[in-house]
MITI-786329 format. One record per residue (C-alpha): x, y negated, z negated; residue in three letters. Coordinates in steps of 0.02 Angstrom, whole numbers, padded with zeros to 5 digits, m for minus. Layout:
<rs>
       c1       c2       c3   kolfi
        X        Y        Z     ALA
...
</rs>
This chain:
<rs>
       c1       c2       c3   kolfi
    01761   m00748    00165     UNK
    01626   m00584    00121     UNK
    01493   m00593    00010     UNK
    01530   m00444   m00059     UNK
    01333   m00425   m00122     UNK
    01248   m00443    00008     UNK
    01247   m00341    00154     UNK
    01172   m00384    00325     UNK
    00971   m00334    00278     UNK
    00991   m00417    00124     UNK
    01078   m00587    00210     UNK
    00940   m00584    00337     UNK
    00812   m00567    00188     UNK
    00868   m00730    00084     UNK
    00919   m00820    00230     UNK
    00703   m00831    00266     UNK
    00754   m00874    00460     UNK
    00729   m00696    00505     UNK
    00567   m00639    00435     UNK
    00529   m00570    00626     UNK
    00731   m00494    00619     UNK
    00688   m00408    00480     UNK
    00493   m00366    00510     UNK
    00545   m00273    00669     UNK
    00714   m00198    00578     UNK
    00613   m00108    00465     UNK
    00471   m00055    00614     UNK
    00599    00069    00664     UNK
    00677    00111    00544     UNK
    00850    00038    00554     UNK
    00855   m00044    00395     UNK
    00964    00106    00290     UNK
    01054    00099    00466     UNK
    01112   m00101    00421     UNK
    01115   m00066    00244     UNK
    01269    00045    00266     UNK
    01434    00040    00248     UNK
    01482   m00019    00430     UNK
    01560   m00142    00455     UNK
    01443   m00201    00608     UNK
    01418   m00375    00708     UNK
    01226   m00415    00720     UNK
    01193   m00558    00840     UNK
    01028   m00621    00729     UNK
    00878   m00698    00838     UNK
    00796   m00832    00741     UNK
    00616   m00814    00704     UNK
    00613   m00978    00827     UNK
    00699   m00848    00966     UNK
    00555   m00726    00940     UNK
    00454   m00867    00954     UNK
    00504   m00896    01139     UNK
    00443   m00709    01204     UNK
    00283   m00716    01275     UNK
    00123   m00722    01156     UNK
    00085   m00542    01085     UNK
    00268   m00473    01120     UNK
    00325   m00463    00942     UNK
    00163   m00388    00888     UNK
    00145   m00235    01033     UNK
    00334   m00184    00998     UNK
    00307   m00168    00799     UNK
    00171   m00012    00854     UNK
    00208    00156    00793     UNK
    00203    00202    00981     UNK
    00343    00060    01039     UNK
    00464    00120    00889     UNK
    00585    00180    01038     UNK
    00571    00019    01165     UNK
    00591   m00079    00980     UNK
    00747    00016    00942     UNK
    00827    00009    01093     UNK
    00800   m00205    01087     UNK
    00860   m00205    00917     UNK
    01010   m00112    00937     UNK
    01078   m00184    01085     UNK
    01091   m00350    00950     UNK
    01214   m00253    00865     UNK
    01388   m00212    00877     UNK
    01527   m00087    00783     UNK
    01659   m00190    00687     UNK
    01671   m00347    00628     UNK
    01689   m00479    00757     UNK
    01713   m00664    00726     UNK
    01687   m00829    00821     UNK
    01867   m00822    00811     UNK
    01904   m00674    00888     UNK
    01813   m00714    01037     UNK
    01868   m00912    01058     UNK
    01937   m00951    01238     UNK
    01876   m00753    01297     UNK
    01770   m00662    01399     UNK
    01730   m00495    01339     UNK
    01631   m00355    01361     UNK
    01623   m00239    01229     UNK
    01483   m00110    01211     UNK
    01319   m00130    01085     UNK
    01254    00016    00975     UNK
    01113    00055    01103     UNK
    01270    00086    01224     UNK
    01237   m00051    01345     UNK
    01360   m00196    01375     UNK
    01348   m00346    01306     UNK
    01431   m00504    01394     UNK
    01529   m00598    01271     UNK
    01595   m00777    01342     UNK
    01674   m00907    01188     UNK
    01744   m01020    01302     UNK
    01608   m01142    01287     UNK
    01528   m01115    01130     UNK
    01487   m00910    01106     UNK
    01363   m00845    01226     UNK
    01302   m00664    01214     UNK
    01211   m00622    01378     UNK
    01162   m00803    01387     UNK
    01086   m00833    01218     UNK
    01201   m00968    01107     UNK
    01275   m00939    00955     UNK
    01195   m01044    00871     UNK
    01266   m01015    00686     UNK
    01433   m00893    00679     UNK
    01503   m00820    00553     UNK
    01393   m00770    00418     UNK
    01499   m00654    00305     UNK
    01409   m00513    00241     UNK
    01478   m00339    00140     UNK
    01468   m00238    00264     UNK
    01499   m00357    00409     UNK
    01448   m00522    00497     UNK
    01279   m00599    00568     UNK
    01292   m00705    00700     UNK
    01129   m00813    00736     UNK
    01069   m00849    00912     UNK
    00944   m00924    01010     UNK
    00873   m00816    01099     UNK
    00814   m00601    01090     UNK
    00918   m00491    01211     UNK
    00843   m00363    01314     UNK
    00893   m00224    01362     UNK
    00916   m00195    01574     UNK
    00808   m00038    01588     UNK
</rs>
């Protein structure tokens, strides 16, 4: 099932549990980036997950001068393809992010990517899927 209007920026827009997704999107400039044709796999932190960074995180990486740190968070939330829940049920996988690090896939408890939960899957989109989790990923360097 695609919603074949919508594509991920858009999705993150009306969905209104992203305003901090989509804030820090279009800091650095990735929103033509997710507005193309893909298809792509976004695992989605909740405004709630950018809640959990410390106080004043958010806020410093949105700066002009953090656009590179920013992109390299943002894009390590975001995958080539189109991958769903069900393609990763019972697995362990590691398949590389955009930013070219690895991301640790395990959906044999629930979907964990590098620890954060899955917490909604699924989310058809035009050019792709949103997965929403719990947590923000960071990248190891």
């Amino acid at each position: 099932m695609t919603d074949q209007t919508h594509d991920i920026v858009d999705t993150a827009v009306a969905a209104g549990s992203f305003t901090t997704l989509v804030a820090a999107v279009t800091a650095a400039g990735l929103v033509d980036t997710l507005k193309g044709a893909g298809p792509f796999t976004v695992f989605a932190p909740s405004d709630d997950a950018f809640a959990k960074l410390p106080a004043g995180t958010v806020e410093e990486l949105v700066k002009p001068e953090n656009k590179e740190k920013l992109t390299a968070i943002l894009t390590l939330h975001v995958m080539s393809g189109a991958v769903h829940a069900a393609d990763v049920a019972g697995k362990t996988l590691t398949p590389a992010s955009v930013n070219g690090e690895e991301l640790h896939v395990d959906g044999t408890d629930g979907v964990t990517v590098n620890g954060a939960h899955v917490v909604t899957a699924d989310i058809a989109c035009s050019n792709g899927v949103i997965h929403v989790i719990d947590a923000v990923l960071l990248p190891k360097g």
